[in-house]
KEKE-3310 file (N, C-alpha, C; in steps of 0.2 Angstrom, whole numbers, plus 5000, padded with zeros to 4 digits):
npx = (5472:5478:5468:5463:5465:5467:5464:5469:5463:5468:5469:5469:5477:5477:5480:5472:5467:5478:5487:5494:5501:5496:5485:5488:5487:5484:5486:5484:5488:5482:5493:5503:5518:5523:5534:5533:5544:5553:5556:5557:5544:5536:5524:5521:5516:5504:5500:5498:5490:5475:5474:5471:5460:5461:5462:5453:5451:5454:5451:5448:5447:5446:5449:5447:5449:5436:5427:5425:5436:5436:5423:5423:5416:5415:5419:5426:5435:5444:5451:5461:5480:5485:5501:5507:5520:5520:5514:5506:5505:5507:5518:5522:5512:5509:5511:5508:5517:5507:5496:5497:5496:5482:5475:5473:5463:5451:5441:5435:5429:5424:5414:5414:5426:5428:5437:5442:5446:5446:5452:5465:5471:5472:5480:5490:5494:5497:5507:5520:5520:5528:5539:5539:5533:5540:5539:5528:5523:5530:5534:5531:5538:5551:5558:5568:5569:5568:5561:5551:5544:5542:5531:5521:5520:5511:5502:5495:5492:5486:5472:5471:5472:5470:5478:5493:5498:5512:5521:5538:5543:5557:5561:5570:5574:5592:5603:5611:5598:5589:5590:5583:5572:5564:5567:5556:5545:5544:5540:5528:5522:5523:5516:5503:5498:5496:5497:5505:5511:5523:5530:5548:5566:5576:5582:5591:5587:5575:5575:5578:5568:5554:5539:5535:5537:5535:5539:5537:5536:5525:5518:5513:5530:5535:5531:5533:5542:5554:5568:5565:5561:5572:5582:5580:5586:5582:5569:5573:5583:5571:5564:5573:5584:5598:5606:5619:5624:5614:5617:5631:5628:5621:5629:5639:5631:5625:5613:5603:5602:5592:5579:5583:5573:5567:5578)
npy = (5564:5558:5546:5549:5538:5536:5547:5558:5568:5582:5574:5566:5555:5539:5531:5523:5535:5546:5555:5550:5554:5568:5581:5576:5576:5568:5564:5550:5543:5533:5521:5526:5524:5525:5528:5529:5537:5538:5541:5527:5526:5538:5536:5530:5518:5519:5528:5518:5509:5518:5518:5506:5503:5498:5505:5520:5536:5548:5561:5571:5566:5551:5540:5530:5524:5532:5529:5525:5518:5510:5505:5498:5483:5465:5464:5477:5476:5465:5470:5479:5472:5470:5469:5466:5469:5459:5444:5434:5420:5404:5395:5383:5376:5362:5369:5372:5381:5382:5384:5394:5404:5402:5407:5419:5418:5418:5425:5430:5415:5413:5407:5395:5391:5381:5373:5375:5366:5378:5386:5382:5383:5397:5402:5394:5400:5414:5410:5407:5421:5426:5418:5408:5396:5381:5379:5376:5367:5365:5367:5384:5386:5381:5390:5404:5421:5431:5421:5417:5431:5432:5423:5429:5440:5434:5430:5441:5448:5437:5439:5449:5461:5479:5489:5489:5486:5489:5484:5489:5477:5472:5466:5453:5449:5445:5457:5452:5448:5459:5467:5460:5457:5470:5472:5461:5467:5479:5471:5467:5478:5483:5472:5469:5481:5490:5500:5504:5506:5509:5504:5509:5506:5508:5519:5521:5513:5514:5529:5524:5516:5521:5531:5541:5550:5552:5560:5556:5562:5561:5571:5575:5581:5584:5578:5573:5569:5559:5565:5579:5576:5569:5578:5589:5597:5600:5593:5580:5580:5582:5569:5560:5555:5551:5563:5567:5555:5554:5567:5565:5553:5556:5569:5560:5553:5542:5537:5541:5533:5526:5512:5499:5498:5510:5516)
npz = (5427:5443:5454:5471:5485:5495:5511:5523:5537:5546:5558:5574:5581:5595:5608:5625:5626:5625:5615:5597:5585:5578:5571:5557:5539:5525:5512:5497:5481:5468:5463:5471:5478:5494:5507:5524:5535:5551:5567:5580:5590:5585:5578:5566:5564:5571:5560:5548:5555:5557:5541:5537:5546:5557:5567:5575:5573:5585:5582:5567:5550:5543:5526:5515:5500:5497:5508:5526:5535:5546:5545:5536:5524:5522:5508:5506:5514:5508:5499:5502:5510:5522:5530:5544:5559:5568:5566:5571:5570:5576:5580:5586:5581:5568:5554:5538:5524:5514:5523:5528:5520:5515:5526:5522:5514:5521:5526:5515:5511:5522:5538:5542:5534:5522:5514:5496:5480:5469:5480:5485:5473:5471:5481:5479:5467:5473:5480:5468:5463:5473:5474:5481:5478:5478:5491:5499:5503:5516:5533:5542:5550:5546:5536:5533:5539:5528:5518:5525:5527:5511:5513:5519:5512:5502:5509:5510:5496:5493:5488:5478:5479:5480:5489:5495:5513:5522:5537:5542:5533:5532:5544:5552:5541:5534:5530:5516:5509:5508:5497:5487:5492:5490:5477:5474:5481:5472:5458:5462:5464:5448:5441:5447:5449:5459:5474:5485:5502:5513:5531:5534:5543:5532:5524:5512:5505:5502:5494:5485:5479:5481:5477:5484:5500:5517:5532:5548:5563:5577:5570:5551:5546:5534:5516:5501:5485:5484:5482:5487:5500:5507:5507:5513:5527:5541:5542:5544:5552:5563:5562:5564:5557:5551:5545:5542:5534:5524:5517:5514:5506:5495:5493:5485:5476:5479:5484:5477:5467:5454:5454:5444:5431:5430:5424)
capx = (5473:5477:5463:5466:5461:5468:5466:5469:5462:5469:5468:5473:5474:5482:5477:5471:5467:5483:5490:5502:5498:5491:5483:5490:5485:5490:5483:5489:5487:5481:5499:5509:5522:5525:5538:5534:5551:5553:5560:5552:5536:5535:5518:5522:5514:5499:5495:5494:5483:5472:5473:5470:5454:5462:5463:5448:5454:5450:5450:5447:5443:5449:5444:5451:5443:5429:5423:5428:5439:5434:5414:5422:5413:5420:5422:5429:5443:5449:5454:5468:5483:5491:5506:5510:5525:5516:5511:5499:5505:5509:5524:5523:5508:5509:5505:5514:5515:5498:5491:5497:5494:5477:5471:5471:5456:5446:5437:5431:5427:5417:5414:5413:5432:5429:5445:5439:5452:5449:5456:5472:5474:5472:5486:5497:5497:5499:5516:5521:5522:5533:5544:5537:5526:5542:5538:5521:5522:5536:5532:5532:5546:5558:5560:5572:5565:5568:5558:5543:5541:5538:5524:5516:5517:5508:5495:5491:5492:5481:5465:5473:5471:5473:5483:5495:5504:5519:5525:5546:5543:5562:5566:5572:5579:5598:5606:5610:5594:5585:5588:5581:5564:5563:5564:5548:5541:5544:5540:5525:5518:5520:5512:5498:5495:5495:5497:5510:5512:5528:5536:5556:5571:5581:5585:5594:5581:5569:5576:5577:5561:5549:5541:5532:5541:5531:5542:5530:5536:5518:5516:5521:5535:5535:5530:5535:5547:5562:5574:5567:5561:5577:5586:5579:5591:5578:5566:5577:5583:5567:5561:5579:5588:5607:5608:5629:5622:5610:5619:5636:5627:5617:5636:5642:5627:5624:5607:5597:5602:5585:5578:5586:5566:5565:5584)
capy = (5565:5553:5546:5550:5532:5536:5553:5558:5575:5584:5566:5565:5547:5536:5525:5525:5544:5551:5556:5547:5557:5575:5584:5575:5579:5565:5561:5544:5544:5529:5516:5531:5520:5527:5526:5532:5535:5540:5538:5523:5530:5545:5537:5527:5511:5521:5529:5511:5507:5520:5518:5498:5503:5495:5511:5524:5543:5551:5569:5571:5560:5546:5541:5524:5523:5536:5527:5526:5510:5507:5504:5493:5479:5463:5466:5482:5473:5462:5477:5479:5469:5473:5465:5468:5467:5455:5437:5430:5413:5401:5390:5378:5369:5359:5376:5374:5386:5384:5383:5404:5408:5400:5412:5425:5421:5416:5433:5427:5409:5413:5405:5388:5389:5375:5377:5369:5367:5385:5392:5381:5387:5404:5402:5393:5406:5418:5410:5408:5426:5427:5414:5403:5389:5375:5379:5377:5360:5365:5371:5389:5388:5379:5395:5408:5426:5432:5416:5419:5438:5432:5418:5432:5445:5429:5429:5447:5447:5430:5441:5452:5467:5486:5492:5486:5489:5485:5489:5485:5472:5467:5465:5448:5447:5448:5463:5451:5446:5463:5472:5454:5458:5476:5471:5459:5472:5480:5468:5467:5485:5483:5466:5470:5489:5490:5507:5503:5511:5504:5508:5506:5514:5509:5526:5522:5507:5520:5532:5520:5514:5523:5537:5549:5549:5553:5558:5556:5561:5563:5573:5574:5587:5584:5574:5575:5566:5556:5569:5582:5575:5569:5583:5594:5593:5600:5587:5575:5581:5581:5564:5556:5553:5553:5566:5565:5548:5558:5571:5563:5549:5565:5572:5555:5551:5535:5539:5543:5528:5523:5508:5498:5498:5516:5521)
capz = (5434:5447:5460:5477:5485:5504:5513:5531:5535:5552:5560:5579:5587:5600:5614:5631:5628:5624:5606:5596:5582:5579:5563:5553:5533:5520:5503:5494:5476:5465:5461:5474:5482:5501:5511:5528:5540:5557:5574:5586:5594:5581:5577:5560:5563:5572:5554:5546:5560:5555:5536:5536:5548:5564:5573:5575:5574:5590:5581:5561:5546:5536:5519:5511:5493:5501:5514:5532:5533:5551:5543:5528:5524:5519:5500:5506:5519:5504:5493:5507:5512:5528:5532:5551:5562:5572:5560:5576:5570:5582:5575:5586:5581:5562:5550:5534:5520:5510:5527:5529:5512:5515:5530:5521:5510:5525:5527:5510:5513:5526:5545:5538:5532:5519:5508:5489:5478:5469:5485:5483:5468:5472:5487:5474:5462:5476:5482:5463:5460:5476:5472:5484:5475:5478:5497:5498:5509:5522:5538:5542:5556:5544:5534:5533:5539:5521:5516:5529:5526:5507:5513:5522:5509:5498:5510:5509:5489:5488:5486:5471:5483:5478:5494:5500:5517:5523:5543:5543:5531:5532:5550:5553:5534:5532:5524:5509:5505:5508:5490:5482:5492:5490:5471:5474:5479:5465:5455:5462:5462:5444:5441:5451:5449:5467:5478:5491:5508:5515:5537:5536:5543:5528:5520:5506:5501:5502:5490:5477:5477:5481:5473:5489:5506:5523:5538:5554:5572:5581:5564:5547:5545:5528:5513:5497:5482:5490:5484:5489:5508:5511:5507:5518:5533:5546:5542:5543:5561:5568:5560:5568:5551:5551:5542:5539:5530:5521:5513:5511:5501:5490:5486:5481:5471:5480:5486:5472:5462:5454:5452:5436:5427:5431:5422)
cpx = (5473:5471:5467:5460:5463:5468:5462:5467:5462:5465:5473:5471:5482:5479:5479:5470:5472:5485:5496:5503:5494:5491:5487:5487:5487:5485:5488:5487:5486:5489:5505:5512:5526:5530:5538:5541:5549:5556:5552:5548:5534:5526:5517:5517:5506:5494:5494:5489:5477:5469:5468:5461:5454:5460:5456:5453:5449:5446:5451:5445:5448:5446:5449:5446:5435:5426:5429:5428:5437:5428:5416:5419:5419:5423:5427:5436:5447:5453:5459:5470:5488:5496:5510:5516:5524:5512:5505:5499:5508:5512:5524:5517:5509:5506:5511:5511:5510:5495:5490:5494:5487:5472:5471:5463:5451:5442:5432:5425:5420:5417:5416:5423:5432:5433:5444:5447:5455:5453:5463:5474:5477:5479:5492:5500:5500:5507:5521:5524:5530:5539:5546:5535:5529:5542:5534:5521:5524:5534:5534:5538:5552:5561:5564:5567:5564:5562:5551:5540:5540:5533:5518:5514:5510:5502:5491:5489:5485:5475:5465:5469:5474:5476:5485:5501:5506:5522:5532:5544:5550:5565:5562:5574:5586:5599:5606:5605:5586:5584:5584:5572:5561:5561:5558:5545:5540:5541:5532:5519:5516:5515:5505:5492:5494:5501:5501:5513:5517:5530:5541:5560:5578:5579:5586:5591:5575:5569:5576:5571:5555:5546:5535:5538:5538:5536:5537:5535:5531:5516:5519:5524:5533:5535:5531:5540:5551:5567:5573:5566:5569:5584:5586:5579:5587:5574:5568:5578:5579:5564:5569:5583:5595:5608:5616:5629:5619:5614:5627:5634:5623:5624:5638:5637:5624:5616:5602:5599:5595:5585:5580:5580:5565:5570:5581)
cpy = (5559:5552:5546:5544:5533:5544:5553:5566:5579:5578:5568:5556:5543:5530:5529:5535:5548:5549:5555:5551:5562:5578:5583:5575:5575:5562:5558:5544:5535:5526:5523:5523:5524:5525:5531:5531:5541:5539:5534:5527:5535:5544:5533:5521:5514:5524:5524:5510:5511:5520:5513:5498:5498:5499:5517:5531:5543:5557:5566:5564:5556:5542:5536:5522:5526:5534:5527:5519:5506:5505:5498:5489:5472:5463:5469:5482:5469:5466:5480:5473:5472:5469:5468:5463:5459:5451:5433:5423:5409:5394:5383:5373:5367:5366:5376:5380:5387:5386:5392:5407:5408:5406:5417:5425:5416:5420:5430:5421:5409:5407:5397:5387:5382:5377:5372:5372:5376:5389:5389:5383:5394:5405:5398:5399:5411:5418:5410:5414:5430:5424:5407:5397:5383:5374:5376:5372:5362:5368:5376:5389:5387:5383:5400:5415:5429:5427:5420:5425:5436:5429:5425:5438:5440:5428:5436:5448:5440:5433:5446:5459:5473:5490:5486:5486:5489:5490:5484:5478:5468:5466:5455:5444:5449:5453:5459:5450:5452:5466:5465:5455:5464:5474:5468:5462:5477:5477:5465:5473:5484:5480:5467:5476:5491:5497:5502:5507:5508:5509:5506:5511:5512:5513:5526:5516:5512:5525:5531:5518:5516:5532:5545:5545:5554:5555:5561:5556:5565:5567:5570:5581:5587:5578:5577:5568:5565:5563:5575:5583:5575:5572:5588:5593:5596:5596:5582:5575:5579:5573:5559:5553:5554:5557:5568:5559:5551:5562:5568:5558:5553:5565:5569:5553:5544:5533:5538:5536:5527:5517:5507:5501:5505:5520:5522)
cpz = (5439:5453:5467:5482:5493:5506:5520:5531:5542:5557:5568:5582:5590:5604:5620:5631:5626:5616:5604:5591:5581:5572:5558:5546:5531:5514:5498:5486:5474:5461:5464:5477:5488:5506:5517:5534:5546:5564:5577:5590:5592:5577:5570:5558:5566:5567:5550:5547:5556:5548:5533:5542:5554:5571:5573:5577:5581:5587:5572:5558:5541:5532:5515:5506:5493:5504:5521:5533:5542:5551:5537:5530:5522:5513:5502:5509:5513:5500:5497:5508:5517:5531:5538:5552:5565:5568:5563:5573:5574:5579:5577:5584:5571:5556:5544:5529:5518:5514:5527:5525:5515:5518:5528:5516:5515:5528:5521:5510:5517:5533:5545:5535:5527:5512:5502:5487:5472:5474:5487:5478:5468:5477:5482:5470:5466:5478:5474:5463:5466:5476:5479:5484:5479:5488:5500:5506:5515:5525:5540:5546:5553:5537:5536:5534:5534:5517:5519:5528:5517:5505:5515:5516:5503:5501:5510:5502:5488:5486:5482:5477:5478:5480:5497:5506:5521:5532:5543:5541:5531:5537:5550:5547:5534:5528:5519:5504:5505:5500:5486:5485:5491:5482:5470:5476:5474:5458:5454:5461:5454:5439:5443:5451:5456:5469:5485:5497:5512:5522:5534:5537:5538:5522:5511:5502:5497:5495:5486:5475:5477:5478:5477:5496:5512:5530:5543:5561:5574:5576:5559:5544:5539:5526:5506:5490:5485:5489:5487:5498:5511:5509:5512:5526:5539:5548:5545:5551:5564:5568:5562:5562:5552:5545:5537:5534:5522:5517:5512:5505:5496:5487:5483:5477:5470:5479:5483:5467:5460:5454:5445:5431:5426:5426:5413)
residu = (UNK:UNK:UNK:UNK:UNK:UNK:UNK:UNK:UNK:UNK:UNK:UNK:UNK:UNK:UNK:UNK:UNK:UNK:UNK:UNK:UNK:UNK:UNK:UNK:UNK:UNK:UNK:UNK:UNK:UNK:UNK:UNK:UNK:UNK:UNK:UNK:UNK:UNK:UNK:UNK:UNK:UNK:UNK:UNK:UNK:UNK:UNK:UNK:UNK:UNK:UNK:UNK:UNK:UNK:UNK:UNK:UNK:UNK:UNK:UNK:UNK:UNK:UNK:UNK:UNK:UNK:UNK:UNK:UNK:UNK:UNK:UNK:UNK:UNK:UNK:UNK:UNK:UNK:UNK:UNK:UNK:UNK:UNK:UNK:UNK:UNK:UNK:UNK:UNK:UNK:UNK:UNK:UNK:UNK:UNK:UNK:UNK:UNK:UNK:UNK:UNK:UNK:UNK:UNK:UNK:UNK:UNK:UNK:UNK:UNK:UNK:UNK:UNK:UNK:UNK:UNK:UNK:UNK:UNK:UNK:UNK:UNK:UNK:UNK:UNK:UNK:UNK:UNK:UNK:UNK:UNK:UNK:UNK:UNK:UNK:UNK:UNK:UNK:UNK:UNK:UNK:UNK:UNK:UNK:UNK:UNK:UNK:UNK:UNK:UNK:UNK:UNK:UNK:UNK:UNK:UNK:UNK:UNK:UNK:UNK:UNK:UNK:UNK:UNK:UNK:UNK:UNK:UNK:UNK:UNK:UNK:UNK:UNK:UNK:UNK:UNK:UNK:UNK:UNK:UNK:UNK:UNK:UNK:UNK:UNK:UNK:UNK:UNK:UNK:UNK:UNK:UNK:UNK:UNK:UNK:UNK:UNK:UNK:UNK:UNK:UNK:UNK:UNK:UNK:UNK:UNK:UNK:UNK:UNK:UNK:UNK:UNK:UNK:UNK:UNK:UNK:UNK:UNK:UNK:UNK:UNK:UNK:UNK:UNK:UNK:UNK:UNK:UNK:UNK:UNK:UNK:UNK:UNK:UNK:UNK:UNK:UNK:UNK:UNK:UNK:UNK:UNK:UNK:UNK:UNK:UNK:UNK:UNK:UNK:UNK:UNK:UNK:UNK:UNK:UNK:UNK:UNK:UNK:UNK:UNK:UNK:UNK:UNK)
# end
């Protein structure tokens, strides 16, 4: 039987007092791959927040690997990788690749930040498995968005994390080099054994890859297997899906393609 390594339990939260989010209920299973979908301000990046231990519930309880992730420790922060919208690096001053990678095992390191050369190495292998390494030097600005979103996913990965989770990991990737990161992710779930909890409003990426699907406006309507969420044309409505999208690609049988590994 699988472990249940994330569970939310009639969970209301928000800011400044008001709820973005309401009794929400969601149990994450050990190597589930999530794909949470929704309409902008449905509350999506609010239940991250809360998962990762950014956010405090106002009402109910959360439970990341049985503890309450706003009390982790630091051991217990390394054992997440949260890969926000939001990079809080500031391009303009000299910050090249290693440097990115690097801050991520600065939690570890400790106040002192003295970077020996294991923790090079660790930040090498880390871009390695993204297909980063021959980067390493180059200054983060002088990247492609595609490029950058895979130094950052390198920095969430350097400390061999067991969650790892992703808000609109491909905004500011081109459509062509989106299906080549989804596959790294992919590539990595298995590599890694890593539990993935993915935002995105691409539908039909969704349905390929992932093996739970979450749709959250201020709830969640339903959760469930891709095929059977995003089939069900109610859901779908109220979590702002183009449903004509949805079920024309179901008849033609585009939809549901699976992953190659998975045929």
């Amino acid at each position: 039987m699988s472990e249940t390594i994330i569970s939310l339990k009639n969970v209301f939260a928000g800011y400044d007092g008001k709820y973005v989010v309401e009794d929400v209920t969601l149990d994450v299973m050990k190597g589930d791959y999530l794909g949470i979908i929704g309409p902008n301000g449905g509350g999506k990046t609010t239940v991250l927040k809360l998962i990762a231990g950014v956010l405090k519930p106002m009402k109910g309880e959360v439970r990341v690997f049985g503890k309450d992730p706003v009390k982790f420790n630091t051991s217990d922060r390394l054992r997440i990788a949260y890969v926000k919208q939001e990079t809080n690096i500031n391009t303009g001053f000299p910050v090249s690749v290693i440097d990115v990678v690097l801050m991520g095992l600065y939690a570890g390191i400790g106040p002192a930040r003295r970077v020996e050369k294991t923790h090079i190495d660790k930040a090498h292998a880390a871009l390695k498995k993204t297909g980063m390494d021959g980067e390493a030097l180059k200054h983060i600005d002088a990247l492609s968005g595609g490029q950058k979103q895979r130094v950052f996913i390198s920095r969430g990965i350097v400390n061999n994390p067991e969650l790892l989770i992703l808000d609109e990991p491909t905004t500011g990737v081109d459509a062509k080099n989106q299906s080549t990161f989804y596959e790294l992710l992919y590539e990595l779930k298995r590599e890694m054994g890593l539990t993935i909890i993915m935002v995105s409003h691409d539908i039909s990426m969704i349905a390929k890859q992932v093996t739970k699907v979450s749709c959250v406006n201020h709830k969640i309507h339903v959760h469930g297997e891709p095929e059977g969420v995003l089939t069900d044309e109610q859901a779908c409505e109220v979590c702002g899906i183009d449903t004509d999208f949805i079920f024309h690609s179901k008849k033609s049988g585009r939809i549901y393609e699976k992953h190659d590994h998975d045929k």
